[in-house]
C-alpha positions as CSV (number, residue, x, y, z in Angstrom):
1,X,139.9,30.3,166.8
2,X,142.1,32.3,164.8
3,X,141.0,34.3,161.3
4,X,143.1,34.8,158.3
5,X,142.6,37.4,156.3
6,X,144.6,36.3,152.5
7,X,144.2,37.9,149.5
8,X,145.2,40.7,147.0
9,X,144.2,43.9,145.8
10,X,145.0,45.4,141.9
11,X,145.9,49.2,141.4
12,X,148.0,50.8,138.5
13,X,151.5,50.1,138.6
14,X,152.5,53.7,139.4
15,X,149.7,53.6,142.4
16,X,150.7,50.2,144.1
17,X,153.8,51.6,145.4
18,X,152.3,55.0,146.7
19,X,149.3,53.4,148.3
20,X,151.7,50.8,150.3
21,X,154.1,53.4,151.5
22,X,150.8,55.6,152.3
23,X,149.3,53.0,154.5
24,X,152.7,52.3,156.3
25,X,151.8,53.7,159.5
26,X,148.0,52.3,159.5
27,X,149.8,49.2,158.8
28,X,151.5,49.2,162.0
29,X,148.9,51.1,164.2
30,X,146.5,48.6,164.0
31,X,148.9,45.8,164.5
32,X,148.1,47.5,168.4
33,X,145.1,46.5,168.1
34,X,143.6,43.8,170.5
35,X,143.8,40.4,168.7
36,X,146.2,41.3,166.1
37,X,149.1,39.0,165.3
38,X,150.1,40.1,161.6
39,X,148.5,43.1,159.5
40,X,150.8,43.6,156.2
41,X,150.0,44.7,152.6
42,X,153.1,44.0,150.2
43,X,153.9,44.4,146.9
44,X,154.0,41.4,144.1
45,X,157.7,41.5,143.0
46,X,156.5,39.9,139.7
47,X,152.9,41.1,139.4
48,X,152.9,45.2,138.7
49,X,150.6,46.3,140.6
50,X,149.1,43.7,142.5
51,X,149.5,44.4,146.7
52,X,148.9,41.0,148.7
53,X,146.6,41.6,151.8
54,X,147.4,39.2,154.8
55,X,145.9,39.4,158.4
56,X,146.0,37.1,161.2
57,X,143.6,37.6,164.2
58,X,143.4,35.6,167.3
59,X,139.1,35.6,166.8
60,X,136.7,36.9,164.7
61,X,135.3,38.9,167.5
62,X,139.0,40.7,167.4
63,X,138.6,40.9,163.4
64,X,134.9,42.2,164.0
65,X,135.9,44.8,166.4
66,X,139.1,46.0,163.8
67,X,136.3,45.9,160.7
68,X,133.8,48.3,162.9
69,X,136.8,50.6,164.2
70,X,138.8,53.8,163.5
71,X,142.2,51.9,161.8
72,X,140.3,50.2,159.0
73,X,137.7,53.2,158.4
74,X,140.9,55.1,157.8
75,X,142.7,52.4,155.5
76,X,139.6,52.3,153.5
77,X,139.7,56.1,153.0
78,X,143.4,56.2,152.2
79,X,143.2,53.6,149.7
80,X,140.2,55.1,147.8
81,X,142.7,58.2,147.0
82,X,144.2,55.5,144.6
83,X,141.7,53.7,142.0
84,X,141.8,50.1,143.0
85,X,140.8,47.8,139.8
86,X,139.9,44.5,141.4
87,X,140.5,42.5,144.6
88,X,139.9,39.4,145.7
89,X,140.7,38.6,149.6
90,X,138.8,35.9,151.6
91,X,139.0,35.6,155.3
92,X,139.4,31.5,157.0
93,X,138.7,29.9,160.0
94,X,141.7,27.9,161.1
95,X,141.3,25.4,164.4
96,X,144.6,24.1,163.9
97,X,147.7,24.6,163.3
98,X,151.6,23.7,163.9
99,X,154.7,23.3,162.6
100,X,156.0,22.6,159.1
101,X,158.7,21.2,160.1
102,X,158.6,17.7,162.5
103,X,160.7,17.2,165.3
104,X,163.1,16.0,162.8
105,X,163.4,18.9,161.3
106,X,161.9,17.5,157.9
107,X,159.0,19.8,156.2
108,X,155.7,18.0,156.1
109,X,152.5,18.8,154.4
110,X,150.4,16.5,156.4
111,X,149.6,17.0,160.2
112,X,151.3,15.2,162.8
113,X,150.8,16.4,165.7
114,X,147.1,15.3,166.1
């Protein structure tokens, strides 16, 4: 069952930036890491400050083992060098997916393929 991870975290406008570019290479490291399909913080074009948080993980054992391991105890310390001033990221269960587009090639919003 995969797990997203969606959310975003708030820091100063002059901090957002640094703490992104800072957590580059974590970024990518754990993306290495067993069960990881997307790890990526980014910056709100329109929103100064705000840093959108988006994981995907093949199971929540994978997210469990990321959560109790060396990459995210060091993102955690990195971005505590910058004063966050709110977040709010929640983590779903998804048991299905697909396409947006149909066969057709015409974007749907409803599921189609069962």
């Amino acid at each position: 069952m995969t797990v997203l991870i969606n959310g975003w975290v708030e820091f100063s406008p002059e901090n957002a930036e640094k703490a992104v570019s800072a957590a580059a290479q974590l970024m990518a490291d754990t993306r290495s890491q067993k069960g990881c399909r997307e790890y990526i913080w980014s910056l709100d074009p329109t929103i100064p400050g705000r840093v959108y948080v988006y994981e995907n993980w093949e199971s929540s054992e994978d997210l469990n083992a990321h959560l109790a391991g060396r990459f995210y105890a060091e993102m955690l310390g990195l971005l505590g060098q910058y004063e966050m001033l709110g977040t709010d990221i929640l983590k779903y269960r998804i048991d299905h997916s697909e396409p947006v587009y149909d066969p057709d090639g015409v974007p749907r919003g409803d599921f189609f393929t069962g």
